[in-house]
VOGU-3710 file (C-alpha; in Angstrom, 3 decimals, decimal comma):
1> xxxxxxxxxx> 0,000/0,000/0,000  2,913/2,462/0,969  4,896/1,475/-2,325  1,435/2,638/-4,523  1,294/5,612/-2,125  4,928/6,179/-3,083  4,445/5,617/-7,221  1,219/7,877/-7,134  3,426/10,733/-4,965  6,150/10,478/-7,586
11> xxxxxxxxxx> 4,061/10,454/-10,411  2,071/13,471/-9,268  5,232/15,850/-8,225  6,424/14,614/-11,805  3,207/16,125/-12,969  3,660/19,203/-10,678  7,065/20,022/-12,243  6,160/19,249/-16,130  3,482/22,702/-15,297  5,220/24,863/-13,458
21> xxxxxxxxxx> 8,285/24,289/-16,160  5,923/24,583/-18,543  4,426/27,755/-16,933  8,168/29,384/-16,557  8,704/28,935/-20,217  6,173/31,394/-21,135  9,211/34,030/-19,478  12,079/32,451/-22,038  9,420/32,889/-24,928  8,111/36,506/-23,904
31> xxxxxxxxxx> 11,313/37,605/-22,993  12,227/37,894/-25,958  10,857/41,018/-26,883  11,973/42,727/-23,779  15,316/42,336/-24,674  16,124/42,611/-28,376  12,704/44,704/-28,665  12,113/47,134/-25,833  15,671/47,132/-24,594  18,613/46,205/-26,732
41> xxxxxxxxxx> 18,162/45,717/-30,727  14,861/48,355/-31,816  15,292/51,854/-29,244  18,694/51,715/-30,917  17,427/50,705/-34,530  14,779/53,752/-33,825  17,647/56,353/-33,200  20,113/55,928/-35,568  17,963/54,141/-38,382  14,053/54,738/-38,250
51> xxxxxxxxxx> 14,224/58,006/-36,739  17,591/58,892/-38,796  16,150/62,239/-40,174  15,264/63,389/-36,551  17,080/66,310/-35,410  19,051/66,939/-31,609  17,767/64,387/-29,203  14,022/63,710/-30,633  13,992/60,000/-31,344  15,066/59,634/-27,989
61> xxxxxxxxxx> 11,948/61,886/-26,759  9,752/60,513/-29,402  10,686/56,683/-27,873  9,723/57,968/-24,834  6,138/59,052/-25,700  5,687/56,012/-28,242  6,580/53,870/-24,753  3,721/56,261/-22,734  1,127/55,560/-25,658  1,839/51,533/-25,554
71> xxxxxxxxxx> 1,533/52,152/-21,813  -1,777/54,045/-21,852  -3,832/51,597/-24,437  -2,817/49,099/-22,358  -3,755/50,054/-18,825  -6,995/50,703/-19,843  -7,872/47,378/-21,375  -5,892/45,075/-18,185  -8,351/45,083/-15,710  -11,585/44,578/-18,099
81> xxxxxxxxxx> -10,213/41,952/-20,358  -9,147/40,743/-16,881  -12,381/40,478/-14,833  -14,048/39,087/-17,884  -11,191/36,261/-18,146  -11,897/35,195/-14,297  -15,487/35,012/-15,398  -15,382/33,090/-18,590  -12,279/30,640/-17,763  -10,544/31,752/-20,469
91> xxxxxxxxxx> -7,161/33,019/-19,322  -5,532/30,733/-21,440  -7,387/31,942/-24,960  -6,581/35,404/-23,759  -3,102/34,524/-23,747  -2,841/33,439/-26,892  -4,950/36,249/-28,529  -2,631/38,400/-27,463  0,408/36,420/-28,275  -1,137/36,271/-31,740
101> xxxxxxxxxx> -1,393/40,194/-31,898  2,281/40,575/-30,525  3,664/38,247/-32,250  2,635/39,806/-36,036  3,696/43,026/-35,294  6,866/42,364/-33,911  7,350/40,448/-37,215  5,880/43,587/-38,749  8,862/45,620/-37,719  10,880/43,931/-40,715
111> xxxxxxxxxx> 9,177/46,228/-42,917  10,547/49,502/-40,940  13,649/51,439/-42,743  15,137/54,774/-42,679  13,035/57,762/-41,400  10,376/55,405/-40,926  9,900/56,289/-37,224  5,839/56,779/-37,732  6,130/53,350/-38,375  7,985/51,756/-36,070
121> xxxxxxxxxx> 6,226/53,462/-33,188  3,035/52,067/-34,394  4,085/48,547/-34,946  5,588/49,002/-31,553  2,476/50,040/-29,758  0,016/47,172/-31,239  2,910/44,620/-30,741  3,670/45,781/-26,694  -0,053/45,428/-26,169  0,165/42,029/-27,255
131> xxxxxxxxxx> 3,180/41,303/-24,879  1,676/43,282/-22,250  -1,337/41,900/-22,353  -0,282/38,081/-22,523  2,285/39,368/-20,039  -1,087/39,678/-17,451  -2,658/36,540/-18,371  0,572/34,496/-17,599  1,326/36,483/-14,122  -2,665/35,082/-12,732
141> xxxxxxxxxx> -1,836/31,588/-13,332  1,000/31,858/-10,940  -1,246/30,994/-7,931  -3,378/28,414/-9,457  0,374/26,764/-11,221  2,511/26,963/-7,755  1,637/25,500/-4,423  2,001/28,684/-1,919  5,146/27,601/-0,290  6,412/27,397/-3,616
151> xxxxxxxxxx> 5,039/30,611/-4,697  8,441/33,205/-4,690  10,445/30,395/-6,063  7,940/29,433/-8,956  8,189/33,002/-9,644  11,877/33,740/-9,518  12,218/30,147/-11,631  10,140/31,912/-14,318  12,308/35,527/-14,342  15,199/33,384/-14,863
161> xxxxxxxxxx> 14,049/31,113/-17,225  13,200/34,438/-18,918  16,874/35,593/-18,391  18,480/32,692/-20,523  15,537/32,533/-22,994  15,915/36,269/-23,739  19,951/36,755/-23,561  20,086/33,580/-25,550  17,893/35,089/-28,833  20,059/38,408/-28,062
171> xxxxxxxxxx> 23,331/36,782/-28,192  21,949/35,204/-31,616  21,069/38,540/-32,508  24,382/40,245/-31,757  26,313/37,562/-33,235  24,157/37,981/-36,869  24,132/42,211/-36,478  28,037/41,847/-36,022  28,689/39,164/-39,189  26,106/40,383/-41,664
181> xxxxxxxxxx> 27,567/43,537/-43,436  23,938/44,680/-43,530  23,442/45,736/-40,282  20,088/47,457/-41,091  19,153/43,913/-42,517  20,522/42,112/-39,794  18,442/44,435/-37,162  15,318/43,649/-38,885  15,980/39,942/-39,071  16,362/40,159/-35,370
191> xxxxxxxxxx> 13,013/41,449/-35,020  11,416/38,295/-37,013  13,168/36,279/-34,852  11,780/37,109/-31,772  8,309/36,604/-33,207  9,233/33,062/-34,013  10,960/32,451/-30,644  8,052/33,931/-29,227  5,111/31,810/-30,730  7,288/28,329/-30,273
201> xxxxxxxxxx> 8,132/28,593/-26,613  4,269/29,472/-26,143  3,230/26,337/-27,137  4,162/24,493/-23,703  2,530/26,658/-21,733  -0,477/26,709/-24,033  -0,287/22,171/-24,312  0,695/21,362/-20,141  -0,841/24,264/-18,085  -4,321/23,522/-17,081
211> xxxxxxxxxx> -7,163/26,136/-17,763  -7,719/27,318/-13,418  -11,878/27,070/-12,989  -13,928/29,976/-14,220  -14,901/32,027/-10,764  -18,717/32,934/-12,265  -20,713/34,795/-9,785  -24,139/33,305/-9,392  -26,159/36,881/-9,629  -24,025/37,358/-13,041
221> xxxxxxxxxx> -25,324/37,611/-16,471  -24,492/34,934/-19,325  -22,844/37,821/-21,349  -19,400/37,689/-20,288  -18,367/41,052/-21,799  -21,235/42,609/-19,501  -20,071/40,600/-16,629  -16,417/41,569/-17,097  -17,913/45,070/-16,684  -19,786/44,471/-13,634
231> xxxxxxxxxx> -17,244/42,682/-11,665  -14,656/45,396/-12,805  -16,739/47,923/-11,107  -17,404/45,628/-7,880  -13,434/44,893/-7,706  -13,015/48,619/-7,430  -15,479/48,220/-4,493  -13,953/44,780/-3,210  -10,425/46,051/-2,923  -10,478/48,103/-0,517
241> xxxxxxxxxx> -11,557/45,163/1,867  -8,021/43,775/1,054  -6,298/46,877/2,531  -2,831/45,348/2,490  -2,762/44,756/-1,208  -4,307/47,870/-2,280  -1,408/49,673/-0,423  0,989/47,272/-2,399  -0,265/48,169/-5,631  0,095/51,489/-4,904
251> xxxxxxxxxx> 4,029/50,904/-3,575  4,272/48,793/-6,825  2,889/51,490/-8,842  5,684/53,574/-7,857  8,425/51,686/-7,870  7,976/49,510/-10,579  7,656/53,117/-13,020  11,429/53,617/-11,864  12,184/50,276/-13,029  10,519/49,880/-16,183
261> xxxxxxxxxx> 11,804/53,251/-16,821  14,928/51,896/-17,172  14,746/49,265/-19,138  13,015/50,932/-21,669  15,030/54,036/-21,739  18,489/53,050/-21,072  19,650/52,209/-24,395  18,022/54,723/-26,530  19,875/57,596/-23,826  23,235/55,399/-24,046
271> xxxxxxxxxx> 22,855/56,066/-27,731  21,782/59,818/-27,280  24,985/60,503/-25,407  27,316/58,355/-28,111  28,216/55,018/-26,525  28,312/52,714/-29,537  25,735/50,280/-30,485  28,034/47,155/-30,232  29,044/48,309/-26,293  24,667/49,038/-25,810
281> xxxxxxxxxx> 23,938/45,508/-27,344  26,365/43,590/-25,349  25,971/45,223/-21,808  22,724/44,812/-22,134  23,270/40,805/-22,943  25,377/40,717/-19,878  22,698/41,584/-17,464  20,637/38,949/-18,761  23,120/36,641/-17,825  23,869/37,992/-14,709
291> xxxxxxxxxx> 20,305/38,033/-13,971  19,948/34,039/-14,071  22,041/33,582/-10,718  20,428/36,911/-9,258  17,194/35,820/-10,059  17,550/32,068/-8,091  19,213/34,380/-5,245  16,810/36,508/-4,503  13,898/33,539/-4,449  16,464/31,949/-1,627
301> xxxxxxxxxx> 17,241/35,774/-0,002  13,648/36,011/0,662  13,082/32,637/2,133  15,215/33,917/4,769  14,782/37,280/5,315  11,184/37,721/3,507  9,991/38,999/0,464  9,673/42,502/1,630  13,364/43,442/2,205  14,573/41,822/-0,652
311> xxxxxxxxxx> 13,009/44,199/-2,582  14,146/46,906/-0,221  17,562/45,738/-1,359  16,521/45,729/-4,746  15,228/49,802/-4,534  18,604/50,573/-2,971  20,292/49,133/-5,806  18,258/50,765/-8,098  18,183/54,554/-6,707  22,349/54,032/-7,051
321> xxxxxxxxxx> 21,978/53,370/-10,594  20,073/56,229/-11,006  22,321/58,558/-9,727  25,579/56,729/-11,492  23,310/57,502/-14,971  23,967/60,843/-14,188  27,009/60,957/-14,426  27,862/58,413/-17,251  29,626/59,199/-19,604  31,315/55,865/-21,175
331> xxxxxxxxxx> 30,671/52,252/-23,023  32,453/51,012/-19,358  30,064/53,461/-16,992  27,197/51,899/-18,942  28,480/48,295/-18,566  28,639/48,759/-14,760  25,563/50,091/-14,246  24,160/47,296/-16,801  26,213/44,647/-14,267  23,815/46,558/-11,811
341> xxxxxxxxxx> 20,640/46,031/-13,438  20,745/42,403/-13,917  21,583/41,845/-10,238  18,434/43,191/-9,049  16,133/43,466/-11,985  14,475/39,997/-12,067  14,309/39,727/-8,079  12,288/42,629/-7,534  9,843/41,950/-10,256  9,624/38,440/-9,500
351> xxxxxxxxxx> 8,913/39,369/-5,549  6,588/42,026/-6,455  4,776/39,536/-8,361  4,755/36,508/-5,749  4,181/38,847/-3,026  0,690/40,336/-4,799  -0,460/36,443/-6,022  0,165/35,138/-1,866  -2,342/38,056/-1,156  -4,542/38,139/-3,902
361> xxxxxxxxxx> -7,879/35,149/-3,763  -7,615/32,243/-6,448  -11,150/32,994/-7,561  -9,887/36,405/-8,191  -6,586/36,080/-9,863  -6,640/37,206/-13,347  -9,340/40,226/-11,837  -7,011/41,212/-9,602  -3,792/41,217/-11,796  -5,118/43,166/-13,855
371> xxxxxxxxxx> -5,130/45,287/-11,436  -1,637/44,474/-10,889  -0,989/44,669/-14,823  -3,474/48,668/-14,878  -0,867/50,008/-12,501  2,093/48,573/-13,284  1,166/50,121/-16,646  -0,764/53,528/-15,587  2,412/53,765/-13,473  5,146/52,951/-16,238
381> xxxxxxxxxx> 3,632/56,145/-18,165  4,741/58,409/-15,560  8,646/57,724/-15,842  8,938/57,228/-19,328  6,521/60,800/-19,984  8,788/62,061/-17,404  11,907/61,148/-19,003  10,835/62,816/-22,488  9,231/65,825/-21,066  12,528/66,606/-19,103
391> xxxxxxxxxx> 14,702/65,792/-22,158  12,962/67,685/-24,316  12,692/70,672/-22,564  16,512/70,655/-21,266  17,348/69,306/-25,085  19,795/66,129/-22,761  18,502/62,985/-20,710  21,079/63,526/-17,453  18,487/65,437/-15,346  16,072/62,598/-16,718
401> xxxxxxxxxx> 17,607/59,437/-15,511  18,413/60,738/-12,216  15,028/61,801/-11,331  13,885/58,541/-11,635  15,327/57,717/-7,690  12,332/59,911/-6,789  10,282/56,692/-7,480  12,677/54,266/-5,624  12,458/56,650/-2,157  8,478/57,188/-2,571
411> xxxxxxxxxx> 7,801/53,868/-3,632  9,872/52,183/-1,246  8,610/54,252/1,803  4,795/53,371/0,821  5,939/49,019/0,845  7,253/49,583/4,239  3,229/50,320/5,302  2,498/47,160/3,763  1,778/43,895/6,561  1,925/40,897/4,344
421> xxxxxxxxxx> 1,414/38,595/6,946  -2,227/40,100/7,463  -3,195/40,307/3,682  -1,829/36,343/2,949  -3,964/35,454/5,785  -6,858/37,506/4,265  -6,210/35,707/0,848  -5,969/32,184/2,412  -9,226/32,721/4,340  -11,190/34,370/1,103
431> xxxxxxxxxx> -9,930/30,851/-0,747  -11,159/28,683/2,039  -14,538/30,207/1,695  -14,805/30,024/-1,904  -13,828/26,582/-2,103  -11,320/27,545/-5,117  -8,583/24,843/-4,983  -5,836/23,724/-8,082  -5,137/20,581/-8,265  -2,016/20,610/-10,284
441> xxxx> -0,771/23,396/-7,421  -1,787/21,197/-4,384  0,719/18,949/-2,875  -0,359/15,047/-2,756
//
């Protein structure tokens, strides 16, 4: 009897592993298009190529506000498409819709040549939705894919999973920009590659990740689209019963701007101030790499001192690099601070991400990241508007990138009024009621 115990126990952690690798491969495939896209290969692409008959620093500024734009569209459709996801069961088919829509217009981006900036920032837009929106749908399955003592290092598996996927495609990338003696040609072949890499490593997730139970009110309508409505408008009611993580979406709102901020930006200003594109490129692949180690390290930092202060460490880190953008001024000041990045950037987003699904309700997941997903975006159009408004009305980025530690103080100051303990314990209690379990995230 103990032996059959044993085989079933095996075969179900088996089981347990094949989804939550399965889930964490969704990060190698999206990832993707944070590096050679946002980051690395296009903001560069946009500067010296598509927006090559832009005078002073304007494609820099013009990046900025086609970032805010991609931002804005997006923040508005997170928590309806959301809340009607949670009702319908359909998280998955969300997913891949938006997949689908990132996917062609990152392919799209082949088409994009010299002075073509109109262009590119529209492709750009339609193709971040579709990586920002997946981007939601993945993050709710976290609770329903990872038992909860699991949770921070199902999370930080994913980030760095995400790490190698996307530094691998960028190294590719490099290594064909350097070779070809195109390099306009190899640029946009590295943009069709992503959307292959992208749509390939989906198709895991998409096969071994079970579909979490629709969470249908019984005093809803059929309609789902009308439903999604309603229960958008009741979670704006209903969240401010769950006090702790409504003042964690608010820290997270602030902080995360500063960090996104970066990403996004950093390349496009090393190119403003004249660090060359080879130096950009292959800092940029370095914190990738760096952030595989970084990103396991943090998931074990905060089983020991908490979630909480690791991210505290994380802000730290983060309002230094901010000032040391100030004053960079070489390929070597932009490789340290890059070093810098990647040692904090995937353990503070992962955190902030386990830390909001252990207080957020299973029935409510995919409702309530979108909430997570509205103000990481509503609050990602603050730094980068910031960043332009500043550049473009000093006509250089410096006083830009080092107001950005403004959102590291503020942000950090507001997590320190967050209890965790209470709001997991609020979450575990709402689930309990509900009745909402996972099977593939239980333990046998």
């Amino acid at each position: 009897m103990s032996a059959a115990i044993g085989v079933i126990t095996k075969q179900a952690e088996k089981a347990y592993r094949k989804v939550v690798n399965s889930w964490a491969l969704y990060d190698w495939a999206n990832s993707a298009f944070a590096t050679t896209i946002m980051a690395a290969v296009l903001p560069v692409y946009y500067s010296q190529v598509a927006g090559a008959n832009l005078s002073g620093n304007l494609a820099t500024v013009y990046w900025g506000y086609t970032t805010t734009i991609a931002l804005l569209i997006m923040a508005l459709l997170a928590p309806i498409v959301g809340a009607i996801a949670d009702y319908s069961g359909i998280k998955k088919r969300f997913l891949a819709t938006f997949v689908a829509i990132g996917v062609a217009f990152t392919a799209l981006l082949y088409f994009v040549q010299s002075g073509d900036w109109a262009m590119a920032s529209l492709f750009f837009i339609v193709s971040n939705i579709g990586f920002a929106g997946s981007d939601l749908f993945y993050n709710s399955l976290l609770p329903h894919v990872a038992r909860p003592e699991d949770i921070d290092r199902v999370s930080a598996r994913g980030y760095a999973f995400g790490y190698i996927g996307g530094g691998l495609l960028l190294a590719i990338n490099v290594v064909m920009i350097q070779l070809m003696t195109d390099g306009e040609l190899a640029a946009r072949l590295s943009f069709v590659s992503v959307a292959i890499w992208w749509a390939v490593f989906t198709i895991p997730l998409l096969r071994n990740v079970p579909e979490p139970p629709a969470g249908r009110r019984a005093d809803e309508h059929a309609n789902p689209v009308r439903a999604g409505f309603r229960r958008l408008r009741k979670t704006f009611r209903e969240i401010r019963h769950y006090r702790q993580l409504f003042i964690f979406l608010i820290a997270f709102w602030v902080y995360n701007d500063g960090i996104g901020t970066i990403i996004k930006m950093a390349t496009i200003y090393g190119a403003e101030i004249g660090i060359d594109q080879g130096a950009l490129i292959g800092a940029l692949l370095v914190t990738q790499f760096v952030g595989v180690p970084f990103s396991f390290a943090f998931g074990w930092l905060a089983g020991r001192i908490g979630a909480k202060r690791s991210i505290y460490l994380g802000l730290a880190v983060y309002a230094l690099i901010s000032i040391g953008g100030y004053f960079m001024a070489t390929a070597l000041h932009f490789w340290i601070l890059a070093f810098l990045v990647g040692t904090v950037q995937g353990g503070s987003q992962a955190l902030s991400r386990s830390l909001f699904g252990a207080m957020s309700p299973k029935a409510k997941t995919a409702e309530f990241f979108g909430f997570y997903g509205m103000s990481s975006k509503f609050a990602g159009i603050v730094g980068p508007l910031l960043f332009a408004v500043v550049g473009q009305i000093t006509g250089s980025s410096r006083l830009s990138i080092v107001a950005l530690i403004i959102f590291f103080i503020i942000g950090g100051f507001l997590l320190s009024r967050v209890d965790e303990q209470e709001g997991i314990r609020l979450a575990r209690e709402e689930n309990g009621v509900s009745g909402q379990t996972d099977t593939f995230a239980q333990s046998e």
